[in-house]
C-alpha positions as a LaTeX table, in Angstrom:
\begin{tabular}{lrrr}
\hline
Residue & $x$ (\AA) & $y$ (\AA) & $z$ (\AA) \\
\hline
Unk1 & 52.05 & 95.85 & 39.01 \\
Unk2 & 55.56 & 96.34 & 37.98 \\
Unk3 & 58.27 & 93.59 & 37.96 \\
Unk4 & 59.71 & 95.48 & 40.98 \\
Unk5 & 56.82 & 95.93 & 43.07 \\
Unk6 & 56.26 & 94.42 & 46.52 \\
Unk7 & 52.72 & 92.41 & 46.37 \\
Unk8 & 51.27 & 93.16 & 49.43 \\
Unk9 & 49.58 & 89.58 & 49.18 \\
Unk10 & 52.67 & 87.81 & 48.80 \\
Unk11 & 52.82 & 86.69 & 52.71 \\
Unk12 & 49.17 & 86.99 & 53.37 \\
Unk13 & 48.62 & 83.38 & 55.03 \\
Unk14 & 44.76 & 81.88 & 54.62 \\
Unk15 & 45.86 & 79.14 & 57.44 \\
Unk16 & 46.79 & 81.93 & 59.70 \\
Unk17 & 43.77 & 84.35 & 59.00 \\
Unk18 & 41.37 & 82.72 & 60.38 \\
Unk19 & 40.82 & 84.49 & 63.93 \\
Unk20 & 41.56 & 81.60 & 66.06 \\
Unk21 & 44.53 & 80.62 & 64.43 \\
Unk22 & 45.87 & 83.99 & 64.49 \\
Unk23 & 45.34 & 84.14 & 68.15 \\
Unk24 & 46.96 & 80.75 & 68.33 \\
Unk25 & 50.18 & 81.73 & 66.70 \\
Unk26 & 50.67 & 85.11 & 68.53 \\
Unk27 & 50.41 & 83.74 & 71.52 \\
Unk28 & 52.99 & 80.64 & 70.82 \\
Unk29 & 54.65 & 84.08 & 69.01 \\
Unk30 & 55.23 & 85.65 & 72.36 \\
Unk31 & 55.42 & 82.45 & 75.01 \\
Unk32 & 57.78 & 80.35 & 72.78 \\
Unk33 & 55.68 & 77.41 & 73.90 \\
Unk34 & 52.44 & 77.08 & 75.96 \\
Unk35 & 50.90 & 74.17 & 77.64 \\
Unk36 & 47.51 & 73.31 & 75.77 \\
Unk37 & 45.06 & 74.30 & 78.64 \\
Unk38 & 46.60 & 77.45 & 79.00 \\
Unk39 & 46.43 & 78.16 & 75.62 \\
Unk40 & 42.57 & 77.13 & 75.91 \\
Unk41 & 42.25 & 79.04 & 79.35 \\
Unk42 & 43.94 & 82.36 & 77.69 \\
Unk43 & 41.61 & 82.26 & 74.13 \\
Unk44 & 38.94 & 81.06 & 76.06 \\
Unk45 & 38.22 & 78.46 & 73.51 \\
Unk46 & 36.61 & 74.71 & 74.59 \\
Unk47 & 39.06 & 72.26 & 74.02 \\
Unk48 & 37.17 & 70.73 & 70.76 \\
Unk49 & 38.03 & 74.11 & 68.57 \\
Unk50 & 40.96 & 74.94 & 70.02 \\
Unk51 & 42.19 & 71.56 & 69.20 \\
Unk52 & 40.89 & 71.49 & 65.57 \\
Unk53 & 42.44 & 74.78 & 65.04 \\
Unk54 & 45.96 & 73.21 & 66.35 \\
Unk55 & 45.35 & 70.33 & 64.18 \\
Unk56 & 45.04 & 72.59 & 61.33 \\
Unk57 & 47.94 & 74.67 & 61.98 \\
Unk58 & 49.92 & 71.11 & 62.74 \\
Unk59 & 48.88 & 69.90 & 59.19 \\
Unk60 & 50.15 & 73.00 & 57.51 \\
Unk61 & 53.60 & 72.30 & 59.43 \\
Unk62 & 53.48 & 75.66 & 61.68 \\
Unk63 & 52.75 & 74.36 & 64.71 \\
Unk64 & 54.19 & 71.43 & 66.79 \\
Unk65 & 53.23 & 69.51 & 70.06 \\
Unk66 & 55.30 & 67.98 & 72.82 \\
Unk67 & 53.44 & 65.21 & 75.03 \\
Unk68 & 54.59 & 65.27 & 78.52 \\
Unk69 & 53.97 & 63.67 & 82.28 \\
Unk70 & 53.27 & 66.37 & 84.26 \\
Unk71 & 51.50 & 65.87 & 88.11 \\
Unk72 & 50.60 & 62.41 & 86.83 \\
Unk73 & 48.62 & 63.87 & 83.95 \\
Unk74 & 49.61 & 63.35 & 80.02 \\
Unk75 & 50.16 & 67.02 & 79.22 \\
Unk76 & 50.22 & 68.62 & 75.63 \\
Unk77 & 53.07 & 71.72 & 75.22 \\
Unk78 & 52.53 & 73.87 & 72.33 \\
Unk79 & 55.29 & 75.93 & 69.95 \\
Unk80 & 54.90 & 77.60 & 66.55 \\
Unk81 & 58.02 & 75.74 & 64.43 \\
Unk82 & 60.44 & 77.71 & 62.58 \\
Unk83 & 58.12 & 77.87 & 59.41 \\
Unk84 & 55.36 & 78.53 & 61.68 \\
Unk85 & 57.13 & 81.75 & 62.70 \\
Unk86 & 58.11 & 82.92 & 59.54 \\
Unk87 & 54.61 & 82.32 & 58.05 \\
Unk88 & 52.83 & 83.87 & 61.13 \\
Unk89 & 55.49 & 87.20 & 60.87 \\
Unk90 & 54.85 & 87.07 & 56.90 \\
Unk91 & 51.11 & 87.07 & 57.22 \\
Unk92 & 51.32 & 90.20 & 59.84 \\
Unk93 & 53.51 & 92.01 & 57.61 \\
Unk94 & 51.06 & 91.08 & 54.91 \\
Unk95 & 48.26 & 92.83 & 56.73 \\
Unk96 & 50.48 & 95.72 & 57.77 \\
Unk97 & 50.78 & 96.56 & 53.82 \\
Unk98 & 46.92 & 96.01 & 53.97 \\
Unk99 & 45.58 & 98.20 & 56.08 \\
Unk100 & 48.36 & 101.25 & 54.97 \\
Unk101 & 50.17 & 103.31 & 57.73 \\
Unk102 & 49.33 & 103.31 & 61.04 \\
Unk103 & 50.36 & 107.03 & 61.63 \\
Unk104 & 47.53 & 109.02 & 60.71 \\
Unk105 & 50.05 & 112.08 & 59.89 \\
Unk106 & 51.11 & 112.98 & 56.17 \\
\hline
\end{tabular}
């Protein structure tokens, strides 16, 4: 590869591939931030994996969690942080370059 050349690895993210993670982050992507049960409701996920997933994603810095009261109950709100964001958009531009063009017209 030339000095100049994009590496279409470059913002491939291992933390993000894996499919429940991924679904994690695009969701947080597009709600800004989601109560945990939702989040479990809308993957349909048991709580267990999703919440080793979020502890992964947590550890790696991309995602954070806000406890709050809410109808009596200790509730758990969910947001992808500013790194998590710009690793989540890397990795999809990562597997953009991937899988080519999605135009199937020369």
């Amino acid at each position: 590869m030339s000095a100049g050349a994009h590496d279409p690895m470059e913002g491939f993210d291992a933390t993000i591939h894996a499919p429940n993670r991924l679904r994690v982050c695009a969701l947080l992507d597009t709600a800004g931030e989601a109560e945990f049960g939702l989040v479990q409701q809308q993957l349909d996920l048991s709580a267990s994996v999703l919440s080793k997933h979020v502890t992964v994603l947590m550890d790696a810095g991309y995602v954070a969690q806000r406890k709050a009261v809410r109808d009596t109950r200790q509730r758990v709100w969910l947001s992808l942080t500013p790194r998590g964001r710009d690793a989540y958009q890397g990795h999809l531009a990562a597997l953009r370059v991937i899988v080519g063009p999605t135009d199937p017209t020369p």
